[in-house]
Every structure is written in C-alpha cells, then in structure tokens.
C-alpha positions in Angstrom: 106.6 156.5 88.1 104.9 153.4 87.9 103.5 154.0 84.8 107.0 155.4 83.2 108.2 151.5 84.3 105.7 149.7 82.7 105.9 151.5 79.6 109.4 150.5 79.8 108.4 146.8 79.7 106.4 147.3 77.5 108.5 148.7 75.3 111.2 146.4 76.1 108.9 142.9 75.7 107.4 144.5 72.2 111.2 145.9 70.8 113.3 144.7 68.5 116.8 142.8 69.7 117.9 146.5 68.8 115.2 148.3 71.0 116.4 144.7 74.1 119.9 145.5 73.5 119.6 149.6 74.0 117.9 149.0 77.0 120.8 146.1 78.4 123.1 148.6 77.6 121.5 151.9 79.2 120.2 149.9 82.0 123.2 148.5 83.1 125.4 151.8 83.2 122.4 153.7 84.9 122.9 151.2 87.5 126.6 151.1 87.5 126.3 155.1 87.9 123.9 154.8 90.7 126.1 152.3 92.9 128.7 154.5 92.2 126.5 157.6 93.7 125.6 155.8 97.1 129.1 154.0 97.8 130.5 158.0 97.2 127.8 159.7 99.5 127.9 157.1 102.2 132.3 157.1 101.8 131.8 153.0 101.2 134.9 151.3 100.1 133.3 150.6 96.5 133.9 147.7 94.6 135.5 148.7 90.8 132.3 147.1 88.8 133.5 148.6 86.0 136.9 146.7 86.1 135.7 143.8 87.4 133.1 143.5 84.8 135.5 144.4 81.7 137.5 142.1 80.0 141.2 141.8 81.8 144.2 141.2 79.5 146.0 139.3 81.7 145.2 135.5 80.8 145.2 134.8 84.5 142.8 136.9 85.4 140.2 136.1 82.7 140.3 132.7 83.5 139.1 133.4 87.2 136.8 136.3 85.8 135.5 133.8 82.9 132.0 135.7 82.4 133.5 139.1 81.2 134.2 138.1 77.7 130.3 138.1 77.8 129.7 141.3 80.7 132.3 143.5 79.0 130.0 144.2 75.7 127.2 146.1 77.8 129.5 148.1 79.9 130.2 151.8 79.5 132.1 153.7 82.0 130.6 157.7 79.9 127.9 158.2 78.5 129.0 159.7 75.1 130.5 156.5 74.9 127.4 154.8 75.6 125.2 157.1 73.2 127.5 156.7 69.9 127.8 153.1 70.0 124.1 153.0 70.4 123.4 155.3 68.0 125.6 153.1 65.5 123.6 150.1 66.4 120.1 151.5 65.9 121.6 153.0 62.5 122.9 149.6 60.9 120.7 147.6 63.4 117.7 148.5 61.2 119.7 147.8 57.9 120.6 144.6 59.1 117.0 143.8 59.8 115.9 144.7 56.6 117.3 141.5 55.5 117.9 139.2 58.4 116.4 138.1 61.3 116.4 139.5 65.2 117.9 136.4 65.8 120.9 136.4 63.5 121.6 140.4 64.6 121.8 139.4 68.2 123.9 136.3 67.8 126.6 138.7 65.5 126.5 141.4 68.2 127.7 138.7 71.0 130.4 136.9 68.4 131.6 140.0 67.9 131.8 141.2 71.1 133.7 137.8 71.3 135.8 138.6 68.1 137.1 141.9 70.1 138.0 140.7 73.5 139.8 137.6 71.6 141.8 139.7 69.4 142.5 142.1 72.3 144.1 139.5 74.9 145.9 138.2 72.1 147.1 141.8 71.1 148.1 142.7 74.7 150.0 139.9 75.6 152.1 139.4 72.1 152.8 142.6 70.7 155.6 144.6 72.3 153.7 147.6 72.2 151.0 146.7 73.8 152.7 144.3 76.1 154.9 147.3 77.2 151.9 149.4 78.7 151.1 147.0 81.3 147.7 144.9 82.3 144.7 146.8 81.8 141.2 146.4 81.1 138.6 147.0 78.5 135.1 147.7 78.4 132.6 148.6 75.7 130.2 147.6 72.7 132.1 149.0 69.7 133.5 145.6 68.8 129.9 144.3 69.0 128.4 146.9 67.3 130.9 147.4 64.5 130.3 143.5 63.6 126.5 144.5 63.0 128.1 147.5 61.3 130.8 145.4 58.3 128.1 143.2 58.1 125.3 145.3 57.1 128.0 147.1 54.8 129.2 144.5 52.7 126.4 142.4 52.6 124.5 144.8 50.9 127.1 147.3 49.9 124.7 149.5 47.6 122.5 150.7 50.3 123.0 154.2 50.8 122.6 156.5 54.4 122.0 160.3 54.1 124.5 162.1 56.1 124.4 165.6 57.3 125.8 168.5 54.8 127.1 165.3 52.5 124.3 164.0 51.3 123.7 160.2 50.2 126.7 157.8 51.0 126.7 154.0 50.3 126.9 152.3 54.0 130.0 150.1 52.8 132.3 153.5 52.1 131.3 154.6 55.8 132.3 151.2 57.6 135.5 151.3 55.8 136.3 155.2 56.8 135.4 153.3 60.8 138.1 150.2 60.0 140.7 152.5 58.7 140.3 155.5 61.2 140.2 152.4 64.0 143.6 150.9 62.3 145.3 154.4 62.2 144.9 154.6 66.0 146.6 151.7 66.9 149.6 153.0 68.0 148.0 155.4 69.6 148.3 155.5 73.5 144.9 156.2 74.1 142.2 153.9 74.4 144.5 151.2 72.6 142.1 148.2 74.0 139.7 149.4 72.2 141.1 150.1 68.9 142.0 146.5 68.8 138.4 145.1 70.0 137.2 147.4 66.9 139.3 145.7 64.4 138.2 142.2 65.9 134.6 143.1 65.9 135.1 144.1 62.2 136.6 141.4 60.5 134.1 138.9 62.4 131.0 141.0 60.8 133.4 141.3 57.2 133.5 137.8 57.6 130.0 136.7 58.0 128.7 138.9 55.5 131.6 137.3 53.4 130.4 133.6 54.4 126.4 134.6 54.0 126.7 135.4 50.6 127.8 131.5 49.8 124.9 130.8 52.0 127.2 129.9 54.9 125.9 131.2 58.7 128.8 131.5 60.8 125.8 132.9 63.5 123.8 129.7 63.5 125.6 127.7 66.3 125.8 131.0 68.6 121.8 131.4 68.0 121.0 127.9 68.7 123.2 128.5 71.7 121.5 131.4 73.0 117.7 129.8 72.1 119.2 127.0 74.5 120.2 129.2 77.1 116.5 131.2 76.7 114.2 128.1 77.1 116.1 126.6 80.1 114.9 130.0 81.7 111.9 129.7 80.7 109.0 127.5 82.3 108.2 124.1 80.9 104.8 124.9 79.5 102.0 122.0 81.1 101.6 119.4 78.2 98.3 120.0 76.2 96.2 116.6 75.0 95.8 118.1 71.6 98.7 117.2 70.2 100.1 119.5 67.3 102.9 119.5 65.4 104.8 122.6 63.6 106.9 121.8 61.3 109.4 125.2 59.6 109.5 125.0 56.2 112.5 127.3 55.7 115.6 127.2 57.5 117.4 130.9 58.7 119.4 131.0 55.4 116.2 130.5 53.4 114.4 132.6 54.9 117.0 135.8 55.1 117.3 135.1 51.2 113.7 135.1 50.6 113.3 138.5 52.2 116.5 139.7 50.3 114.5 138.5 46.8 111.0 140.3 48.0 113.5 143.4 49.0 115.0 143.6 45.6 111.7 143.7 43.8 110.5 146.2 46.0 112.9 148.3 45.1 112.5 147.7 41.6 109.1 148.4 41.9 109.9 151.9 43.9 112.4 153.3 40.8 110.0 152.4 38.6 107.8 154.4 40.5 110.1 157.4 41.6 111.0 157.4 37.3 107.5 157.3 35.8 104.8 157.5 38.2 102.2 155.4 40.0 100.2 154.8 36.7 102.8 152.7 35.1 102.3 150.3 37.3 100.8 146.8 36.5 98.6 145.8 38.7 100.6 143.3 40.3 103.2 145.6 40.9 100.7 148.1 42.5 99.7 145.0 44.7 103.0 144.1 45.8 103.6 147.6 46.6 100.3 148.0 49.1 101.2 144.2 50.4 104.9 145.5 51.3 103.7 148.9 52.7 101.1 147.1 55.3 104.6 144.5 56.6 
C-alpha cells in the first residue's frame, strides 16, 4: 500500500497540470465518497459536503460560502460525471499543451470554472425560468474543462482527433457539436446549472483563444495570481552568497508563439515525409526532425 502511495506522489510531483488536476479531482470525490460511507455505517448526522462545497445560486449564500466559486470545479457528486469531464480534459489538455504552457492551461481551467459559476448566478437569479425552479446548487468541472476545450478548438482549428467508426474530425467541429448540444438543453429541467456553467466556461475559452491570436493573454493576471498564492506556501529558501541572477528572455506570449512556429515546421516536415519519403529530406530537415522527436 505504501508503495501504491508513493507512486502516487510520484506521479503526481512529476505530472503535467493535466496529470495534478486528474488527481485534485479524483482525490477529492474518493474522499467525499468515503465520508459519506462512515457518517452512513455509523447513522452520523452527515454534513451535505457536496452542497456546501458547490456553488449556491442564491447571492446570499455565496457571499457567506465565498470559497465555492473556487471548490465547486473539483467536485463531482458520480463518477461517470467525474470520468467524462476528465477524459475531456486529458483529450484537449494535451492539445492545448502542444502549444502553451502548463501554466496558461491551469490558469484557463480556474477562469473558466469562474466564467461558469458567474454566468450561472447571474442565470438563476434573472431569468424567469430559472428563477422559477427555486435556489439550488451546482457542482462540477465541465465549465472548466470546456474552456481548455474552445480554446484548444479555435486556436488551432485545423488539428484533427480520430473518433471511433468516424474517422478524422477537426477538434473545432467537435467543441461546437458540445456548445450547441449544451445551448439546446437549456430549457431543459434537468441539470439546468450546468448547462449554463457549460456555456460560461465556453465563451471564456472562445474568448481567449480569440484574444491569443492578437497576442493578448487574458490568463496572465490569474497565473501571476496563482504563482503568488504557490510561493507564499512555499518555504523561503536560506539566501545563498553566490549571488546569481536569471534573467527570462521571453515572456509567456513569446514563448507559446515560438513553440506554435517550431510546431508548424514540424508538421511541414512530417507531410513532406508521409508524401515522399525519408530520403527527400535535407539534412536540416532530418535534423529538426531527430531534435523534435528526442523533446
């Protein structure tokens, strides 16, 4: 068992933000299932975690419960629920790395997190229809995830995903088929909350990938945020006397573009390949190739 944990960690300390953020996720409902188990078997007056973690609609309430804006994104009450959204994530999460950084991917999974419990609160307590089904709560990462998902789509639209007994499918045609299935629900009864966080979770990802191609980060002030939050965690490190200075050359932007360049001549490189074979080549091109293939 001991050994099972500290692969865990290790697995966990070595992931990407989409290996940390499947673990948040699964950790937290494993736990939420196993208080669940021992208030049941011991008949303990249990605390709704669930509720008191999701995000209320009642403006009231959220003000008191101020963190679940934030808490609501990891919490699933099934596990299907739990296993699509992070199947989803791992799916466009690796797009999305292809041509950002860990850091931009996690600070677009909490804004549009955000984006969904905004839109949802706003939803419940001005439209009639939702207004006339009462407070409620909502829990979930779809509106997270489906920010990662828009923005992968339409920031590089061409990329294509392999789907079972259809074949190749550009990723953009797929996140639109989510929007519009997600828009055609809203009037449905069921799961209504969630619906609307979808559709807030969306248009936040639509709109960075939107703002990134003018070389605009609408993620930079939530990851400067979060890198703030991290080091004040974190132990001041004892002050070495060799004094050395780093000094980045690139900022985020810069540096997502760059790998966006070295991406497209990769692929260049690959249909040339696929159409003609590995002998027409250059030599520089073969070298690019065996640089990118060892990253």
């Amino acid at each position: 068992m001991a050994d099972i944990i500290d692969t865990l960690k290790y697995k966990y300390k070595t992931g990407t933000v989409i290996t940390r953020l499947i673990f948040i996720n699964a950790l937290v409902f494993i736990t939420l299932k196993i208080i669940g188990v021992v208030f049941t078997l011991f008949n303990m007056n249990a605390i709704d975690l669930i509720a008191f973690l999701g995000v209320p609609s009642q403006v009231d309430m959220l003000l008191s419960r101020f963190w679940t804006p934030i808490s609501y994104m990891f919490v699933h009450e099934g596990f299907l629920h739990l296993l699509f959204n992070m199947l989803w994530l791992y799916w466009f999460g690796q797009i999305f790395l292809q041509y950002f950084t860990g850091r931009s991917l996690g600070s677009l999974y909490v804004l549009g997190g955000l984006a969904g419990a905004f839109l949802y609160v706003i939803a419940f307590n001005t439209i009639p229809f939702y207004v006339d089904m009462g407070s409620g709560g909502m829990i979930g990462a779809s509106a997270a995830v489906m920010a990662i998902v828009m923005g992968a789509a339409f920031y590089r639209p061409e990329v294509q995903l392999h789907l079972l007994f259809i074949g190749p499918v550009k990723i953009v045609y797929i996140a639109i088929f989510a929007f519009v299935l997600d828009f055609l629900s809203l009037g449905n009864p069921t799961n209504p909350g969630g619906h609307v966080a979808h559709i807030g979770g969306a248009l936040l990802g639509y709109l960075f990938a939107v703002r990134y191609k003018k070389g605009k980060d609408i993620t930079h002030w939530m990851s400067r945020l979060i890198d703030g939050l991290v080091g004040w965690r974190k132990p001041r490190a004892k002050k070495s006397k060799l004094k050395v200075e780093y000094t980045r050359n690139e900022t985020d932007w810069e540096y997502n573009q760059r790998k966006h360049t070295e991406q497209e001549k990769i692929d260049v490189i690959l249909d040339k390949l696929k159409q003609s074979g590995y002998s027409s080549l250059s030599s520089e091109e073969k070298k690019r190739l065996f640089d990118a293939s060892k990253k």
